[in-house]
C-alpha positions in Angstrom: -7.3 3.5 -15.3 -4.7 0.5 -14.9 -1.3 0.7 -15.0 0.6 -1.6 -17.5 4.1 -1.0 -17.1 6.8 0.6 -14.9 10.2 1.8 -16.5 13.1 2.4 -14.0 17.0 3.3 -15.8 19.6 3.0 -13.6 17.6 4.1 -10.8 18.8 3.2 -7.0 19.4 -0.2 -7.0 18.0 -0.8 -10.6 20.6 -0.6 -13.6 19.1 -0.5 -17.4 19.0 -3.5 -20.1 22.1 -3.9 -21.9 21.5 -1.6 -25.0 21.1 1.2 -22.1 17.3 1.0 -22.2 14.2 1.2 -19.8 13.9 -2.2 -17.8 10.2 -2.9 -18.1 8.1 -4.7 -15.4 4.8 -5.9 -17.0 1.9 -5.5 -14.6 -1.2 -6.0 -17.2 -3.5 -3.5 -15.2 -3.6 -6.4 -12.3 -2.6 -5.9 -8.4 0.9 -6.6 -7.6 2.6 -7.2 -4.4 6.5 -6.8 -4.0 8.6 -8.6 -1.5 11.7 -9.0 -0.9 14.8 -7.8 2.2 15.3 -4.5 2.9 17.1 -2.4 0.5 16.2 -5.3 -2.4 14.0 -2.6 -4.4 10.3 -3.2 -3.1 9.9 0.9 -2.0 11.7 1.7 -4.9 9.2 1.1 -7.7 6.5 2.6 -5.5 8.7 5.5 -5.7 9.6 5.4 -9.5 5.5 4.8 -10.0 5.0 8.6 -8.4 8.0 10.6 -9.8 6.5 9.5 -13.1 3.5 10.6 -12.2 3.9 13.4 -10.2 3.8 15.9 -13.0 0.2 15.0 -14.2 -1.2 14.3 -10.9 0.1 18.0 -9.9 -1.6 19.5 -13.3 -4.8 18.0 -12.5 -4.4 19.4 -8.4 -1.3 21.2 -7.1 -1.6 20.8 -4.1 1.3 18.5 -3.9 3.8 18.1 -2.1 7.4 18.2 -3.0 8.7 15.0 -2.3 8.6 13.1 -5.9 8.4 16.4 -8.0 12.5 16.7 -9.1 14.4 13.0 -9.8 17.6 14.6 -8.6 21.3 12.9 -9.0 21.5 11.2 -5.5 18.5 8.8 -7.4 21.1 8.0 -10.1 22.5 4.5 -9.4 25.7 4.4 -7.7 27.6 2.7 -9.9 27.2 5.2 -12.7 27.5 8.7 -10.6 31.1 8.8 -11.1 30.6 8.9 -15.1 29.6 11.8 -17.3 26.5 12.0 -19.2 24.8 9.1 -16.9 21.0 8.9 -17.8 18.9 7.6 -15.5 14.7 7.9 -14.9 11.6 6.3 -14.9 9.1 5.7 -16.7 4.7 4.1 -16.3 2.4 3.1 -19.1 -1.2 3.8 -18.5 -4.0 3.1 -20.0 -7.3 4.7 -20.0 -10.3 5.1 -21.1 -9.6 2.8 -24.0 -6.5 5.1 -25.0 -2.9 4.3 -24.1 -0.5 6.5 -22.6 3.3 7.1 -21.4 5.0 9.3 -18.9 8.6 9.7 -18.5 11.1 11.0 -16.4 14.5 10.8 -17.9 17.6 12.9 -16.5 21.3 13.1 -17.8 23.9 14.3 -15.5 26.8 15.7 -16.7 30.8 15.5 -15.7 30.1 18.8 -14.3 27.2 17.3 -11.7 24.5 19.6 -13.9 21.6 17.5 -14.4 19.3 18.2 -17.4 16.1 16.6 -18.4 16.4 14.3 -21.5 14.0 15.6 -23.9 12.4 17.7 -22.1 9.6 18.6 -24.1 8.3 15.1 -25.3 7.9 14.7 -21.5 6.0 17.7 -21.1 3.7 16.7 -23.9 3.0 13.3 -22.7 2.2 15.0 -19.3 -0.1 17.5 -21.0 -1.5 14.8 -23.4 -3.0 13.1 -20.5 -4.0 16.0 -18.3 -6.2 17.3 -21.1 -7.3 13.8 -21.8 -8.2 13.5 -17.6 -10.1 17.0 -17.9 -12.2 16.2 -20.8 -13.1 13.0 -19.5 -13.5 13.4 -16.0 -13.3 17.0 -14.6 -15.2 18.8 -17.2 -18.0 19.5 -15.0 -15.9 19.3 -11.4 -17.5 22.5 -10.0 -19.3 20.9 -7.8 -19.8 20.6 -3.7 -21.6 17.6 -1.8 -25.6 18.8 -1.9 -24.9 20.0 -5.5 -26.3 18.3 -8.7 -24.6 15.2 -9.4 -22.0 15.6 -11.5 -21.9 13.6 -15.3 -18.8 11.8 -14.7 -16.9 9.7 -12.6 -13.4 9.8 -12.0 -10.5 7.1 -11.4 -8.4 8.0 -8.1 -4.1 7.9 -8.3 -3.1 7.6 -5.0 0.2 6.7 -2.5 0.3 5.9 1.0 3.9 5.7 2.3 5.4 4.6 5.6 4.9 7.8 7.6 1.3 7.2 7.8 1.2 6.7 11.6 -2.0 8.5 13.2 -0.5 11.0 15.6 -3.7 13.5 16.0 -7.6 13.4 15.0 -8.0 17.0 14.6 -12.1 17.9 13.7 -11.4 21.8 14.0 -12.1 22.2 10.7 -9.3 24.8 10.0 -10.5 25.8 6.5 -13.1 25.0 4.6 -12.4 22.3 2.1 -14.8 22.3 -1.3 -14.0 18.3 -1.5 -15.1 18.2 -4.8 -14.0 15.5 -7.1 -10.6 17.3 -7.9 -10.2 17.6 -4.4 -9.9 13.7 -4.2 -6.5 14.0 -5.7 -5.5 16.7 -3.0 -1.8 15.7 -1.6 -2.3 12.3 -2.9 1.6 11.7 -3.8 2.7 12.8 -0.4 5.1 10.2 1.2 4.3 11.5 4.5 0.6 11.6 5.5 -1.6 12.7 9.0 -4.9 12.6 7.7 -6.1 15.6 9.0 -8.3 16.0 5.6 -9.8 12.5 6.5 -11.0 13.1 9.8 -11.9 17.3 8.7 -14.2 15.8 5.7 -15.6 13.0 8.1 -16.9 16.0 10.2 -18.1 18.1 7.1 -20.0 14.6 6.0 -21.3 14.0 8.7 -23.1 17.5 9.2 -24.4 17.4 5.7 -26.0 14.1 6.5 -27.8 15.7 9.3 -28.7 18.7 7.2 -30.4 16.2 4.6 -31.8 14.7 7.2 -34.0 17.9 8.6 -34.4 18.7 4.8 -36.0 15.3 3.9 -37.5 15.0 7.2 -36.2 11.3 7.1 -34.1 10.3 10.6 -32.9 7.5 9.3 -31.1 9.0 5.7 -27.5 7.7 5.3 -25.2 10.0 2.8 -24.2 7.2 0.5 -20.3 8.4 0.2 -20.3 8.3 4.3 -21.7 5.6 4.6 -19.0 3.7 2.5 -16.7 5.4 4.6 -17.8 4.3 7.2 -18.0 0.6 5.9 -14.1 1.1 5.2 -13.0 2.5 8.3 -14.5 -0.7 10.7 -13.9 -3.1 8.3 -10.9 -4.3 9.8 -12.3 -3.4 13.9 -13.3 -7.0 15.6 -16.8 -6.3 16.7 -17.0 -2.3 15.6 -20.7 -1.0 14.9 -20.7 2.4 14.2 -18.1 5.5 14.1 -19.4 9.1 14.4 -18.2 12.5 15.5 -19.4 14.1 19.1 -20.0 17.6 19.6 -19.7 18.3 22.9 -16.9 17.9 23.3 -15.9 17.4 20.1 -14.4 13.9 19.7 -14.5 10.8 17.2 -16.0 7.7 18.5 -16.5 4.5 17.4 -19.0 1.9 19.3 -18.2 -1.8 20.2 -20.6 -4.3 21.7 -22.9 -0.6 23.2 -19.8 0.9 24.4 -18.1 3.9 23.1 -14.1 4.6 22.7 -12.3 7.5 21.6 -10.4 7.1 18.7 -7.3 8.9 19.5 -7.3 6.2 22.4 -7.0 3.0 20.0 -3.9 1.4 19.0 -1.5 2.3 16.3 -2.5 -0.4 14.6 -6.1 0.5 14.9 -5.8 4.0 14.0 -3.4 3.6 11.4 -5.6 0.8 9.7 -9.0 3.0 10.2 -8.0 5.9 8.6 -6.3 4.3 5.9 -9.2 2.4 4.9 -11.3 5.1 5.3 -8.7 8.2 3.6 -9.0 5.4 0.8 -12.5 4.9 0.7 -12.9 8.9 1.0 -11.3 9.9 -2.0 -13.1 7.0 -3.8 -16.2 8.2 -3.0 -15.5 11.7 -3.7 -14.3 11.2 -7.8 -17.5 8.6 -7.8 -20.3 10.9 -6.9 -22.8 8.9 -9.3 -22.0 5.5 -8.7 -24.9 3.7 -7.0 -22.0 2.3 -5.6 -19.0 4.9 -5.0 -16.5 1.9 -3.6 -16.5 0.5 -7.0 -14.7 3.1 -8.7 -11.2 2.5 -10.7 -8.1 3.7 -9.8 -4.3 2.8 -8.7 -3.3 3.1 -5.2 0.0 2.4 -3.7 0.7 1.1 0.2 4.1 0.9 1.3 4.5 -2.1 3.7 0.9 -3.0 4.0 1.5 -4.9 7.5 2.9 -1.8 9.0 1.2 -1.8 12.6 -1.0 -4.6 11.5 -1.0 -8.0 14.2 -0.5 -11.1 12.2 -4.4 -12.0 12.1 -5.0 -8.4 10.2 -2.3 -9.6 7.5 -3.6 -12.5 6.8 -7.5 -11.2 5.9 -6.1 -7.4 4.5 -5.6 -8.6 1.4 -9.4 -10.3 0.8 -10.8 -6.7 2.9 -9.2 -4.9 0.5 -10.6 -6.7 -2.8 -13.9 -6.7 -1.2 -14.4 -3.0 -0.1 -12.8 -1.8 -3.4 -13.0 -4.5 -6.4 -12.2 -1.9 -9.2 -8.6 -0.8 -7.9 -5.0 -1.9 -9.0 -3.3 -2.2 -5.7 0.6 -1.9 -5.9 1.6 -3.1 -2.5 5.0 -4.0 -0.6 5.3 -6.0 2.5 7.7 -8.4 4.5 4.7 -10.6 6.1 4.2 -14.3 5.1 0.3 -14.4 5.8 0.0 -11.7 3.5 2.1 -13.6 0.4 0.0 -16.6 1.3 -3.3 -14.9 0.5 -1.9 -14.0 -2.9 -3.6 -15.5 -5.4 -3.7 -15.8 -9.1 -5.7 -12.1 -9.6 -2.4 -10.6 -8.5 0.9 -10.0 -10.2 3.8 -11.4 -7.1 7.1 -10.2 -7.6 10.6 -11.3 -5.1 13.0 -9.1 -5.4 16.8 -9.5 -4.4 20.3 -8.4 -4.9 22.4 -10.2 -7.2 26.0 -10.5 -6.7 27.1 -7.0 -8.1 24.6 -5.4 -5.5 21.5 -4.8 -8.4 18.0 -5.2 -7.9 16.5 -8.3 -9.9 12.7 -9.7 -10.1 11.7 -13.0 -9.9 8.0 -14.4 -10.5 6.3 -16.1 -7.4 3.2 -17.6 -6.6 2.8 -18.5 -2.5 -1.2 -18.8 -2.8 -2.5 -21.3 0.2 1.1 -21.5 1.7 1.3 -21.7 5.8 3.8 -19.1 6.9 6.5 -21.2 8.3 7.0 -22.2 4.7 7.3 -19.3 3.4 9.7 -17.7 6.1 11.9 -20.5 5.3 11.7 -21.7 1.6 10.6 -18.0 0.0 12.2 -15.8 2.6 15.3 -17.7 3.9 14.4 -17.0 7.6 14.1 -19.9 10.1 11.0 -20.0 12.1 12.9 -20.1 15.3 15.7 -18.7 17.3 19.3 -19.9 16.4 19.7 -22.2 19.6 16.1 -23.4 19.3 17.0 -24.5 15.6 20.3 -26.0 17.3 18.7 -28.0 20.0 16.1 -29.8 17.7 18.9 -30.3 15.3 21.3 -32.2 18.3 17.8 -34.4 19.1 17.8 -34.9 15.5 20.6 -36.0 15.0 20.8 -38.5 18.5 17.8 -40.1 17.5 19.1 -41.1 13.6 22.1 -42.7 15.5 19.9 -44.2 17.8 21.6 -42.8 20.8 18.8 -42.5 23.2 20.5 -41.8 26.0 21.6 -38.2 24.3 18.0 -37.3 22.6 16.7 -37.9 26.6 19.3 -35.1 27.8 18.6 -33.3 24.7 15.0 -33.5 24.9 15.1 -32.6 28.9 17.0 -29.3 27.6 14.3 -28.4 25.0 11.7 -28.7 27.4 13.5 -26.4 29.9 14.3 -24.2 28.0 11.5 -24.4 25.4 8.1 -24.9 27.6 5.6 -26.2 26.0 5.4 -26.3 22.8 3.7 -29.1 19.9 7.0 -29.8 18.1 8.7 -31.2 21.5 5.8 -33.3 22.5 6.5 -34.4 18.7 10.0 -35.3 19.2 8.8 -36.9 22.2 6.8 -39.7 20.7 9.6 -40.0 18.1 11.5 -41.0 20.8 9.3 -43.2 22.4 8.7 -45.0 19.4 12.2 -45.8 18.4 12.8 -47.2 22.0 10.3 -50.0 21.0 
């Protein structure tokens, strides 16, 4: 499953084309970050891409959540509320399994503030068009639980991760019992707020079946292939991780570095947040891929909100090549704000900038920032300057001495910098600079 296109129509910041149209955004089935300032648009066609698709991932599992299911009026763009019969929507293009298909979610408001679907039942067939095409395909035979026959099919994964994905709790109290069949892997998978709970109960469940196969086969050392990819997922981004399991007594998840063990509900944010990401990813992966020798190299789309969130600047700059690695078959839609990010983007992904133009409206722009340091891109791609305002000033006044060849003043200014500076490279630059023009 790839997805080809995304359609927004005078949606938030995004107007139509001129003939009142769908503005299109080729993707071509390849990974695609968005960046751009705040409020430029990046969150916005994450969130176009799941009330599009909200209808048919809810037929195929309704246990959704509400957040993307109605495109009410305050997603109308601004400019066009005050008008009657506004239309506004959006719109994806999929295709799979060789076949292409289209989902649509176009509204019209009226003078009165009603707001109608446009054509409503062309949009319910294209949702039921698909779902019955996903069924056939791919859920057929989904009756299954982990120790059950393997099922005949795999399945491709849709899923969003928003910016409420902070790990607050790492409940194992399994509070129901969950039949995390392949279906299941589609379980709350629009929600644009997440806590993992079903991460961490599965990881428990998994990890008990492992240890039942393990009496059954009489073989200690039997991995369960789908935890074990969890597993792989969850420490891929932990310097020096070796292992992560669940303790009974008392019940607590642990992961081991260099022979030592530490709660995980006593890492970092970043740490927690980027674990059960990974592994919530790698999860439902491995779940609609129950007959892959391999279950991480199953298809799908998955959306991440501000990748970097939580993430030091070391972490941003390998996520990107973590990510490709642990799942190669994916189309990643991702938004960030971090430089060492954009420089690892390289020509297997689709980079968009977004910005405002001067009436306020979202625009796209093609970039390619592959191999860039950050300081380049904070200042040529992202109009930032690398330092504070009087550090840029003080460099500038040396500058600016030294080109009139007033020595005198790039000593005082120098003297300044390094008081108020320390130590850093770029003075000890300026230094020889000056020492050099002196001769």
């Amino acid at each position: 499953m790839k997805l080809q296109t995304i359609r927004v129509k005078n949606f938030r910041n995004f107007t139509s084309e001129a003939d009142g149209g769908f503005i299109e955004i080729a993707l071509n089935g390849k990974s695609t970050v968005f960046y751009g300032n705040n409020g430029s648009g990046k969150s916005t066609l994450l969130s176009a891409v799941c009330y599009a698709a909200w209808p048919f991932i809810n037929r195929l599992n309704n246990a959704q959540g509400t957040g993307y299911r109605t495109l009410d009026k305050e997603q109308l763009h601004i400019g066009q509320r005050s008008g009657s019969n506004a239309r506004y929507g959006t719109g994806i293009v999929l295709q799979l399994g060789g076949e292409t298909f289209e989902l649509t979610k176009e509204m019209e408001k009226a003078a009165s503030g009603r707001v109608n679907a446009v054509n409503a039942s062309q949009q319910s067939k294209q949702t039921a068009d698909l779902a019955q095409f996903f069924n056939e395909h791919y859920l057929a035979d989904d009756d299954t639980v982990a120790g059950d026959d393997c099922p005949k099919q795999n399945m491709p994964v849709f899923l969003n991760y928003g910016t409420n994905r902070l790990v607050l709790d790492v409940p194992l109290r399994i509070r129901k019992k969950h039949s995390f069949s392949k279906r299941t892997a589609l379980e709350r998978a629009l929600e644009n707020r997440l806590d993992f709970r079903t991460f961490f109960e599965w990881f428990r469940n998994q990890e008990d079946f492992e240890n039942e196969q393990k009496s059954i086969k009489r073989d200690w050392d039997y991995r369960d292939p789908a935890l074990e990819c969890v597993r792989k997922a969850a420490l891929s981004m932990l310097d020096d991780a070796e292992e992560i399991k669940v303790r009974r007594n008392p019940l607590r998840m642990v992961v081991i570095r260099n022979d030592k063990e530490y709660r995980v509900d006593q890492l970092s944010d970043g740490e927690k947040c980027t674990l059960a990401l990974l592994g919530d990813i790698a999860r439902r992966v491995a779940m609609a891929n129950p007959c892959r020798e391999n279950p991480m190299e199953g298809e799908g789309i998955v959306l991440i909100d501000e990748l970097d969130l939580h993430m030091h600047p070391a972490w941003q700059r390998k996520i990107l090549s973590v990510l490709r690695k642990l799942f190669p078959n994916i189309q990643f839609l991702i938004t960030t704000h971090s430089p060492q990010i954009l420089g690892e983007v390289d020509r297997s992904y689709n980079l968009f900038m977004l910005e405002k133009n001067a009436t306020g409206e979202s625009e796209l722009h093609d970039r390619y920032l592959y191999g860039k340091d950050s300081d380049s891109i904070l200042r040529a791609d992202m109009n930032v300057t690398v330092r504070t305002s009087e550090a840029e000033e003080l460099f500038e006044r040396f500058y600016h001495a030294l080109d009139q060849d007033d020595y005198t003043a790039a000593e005082t200014v120098l003297d300044e910098m390094n008081s108020k500076l320390g130590d850093d490279p770029e003075i000890v630059k300026c230094r020889t600079q000056l020492d050099f023009s002196r001769m």
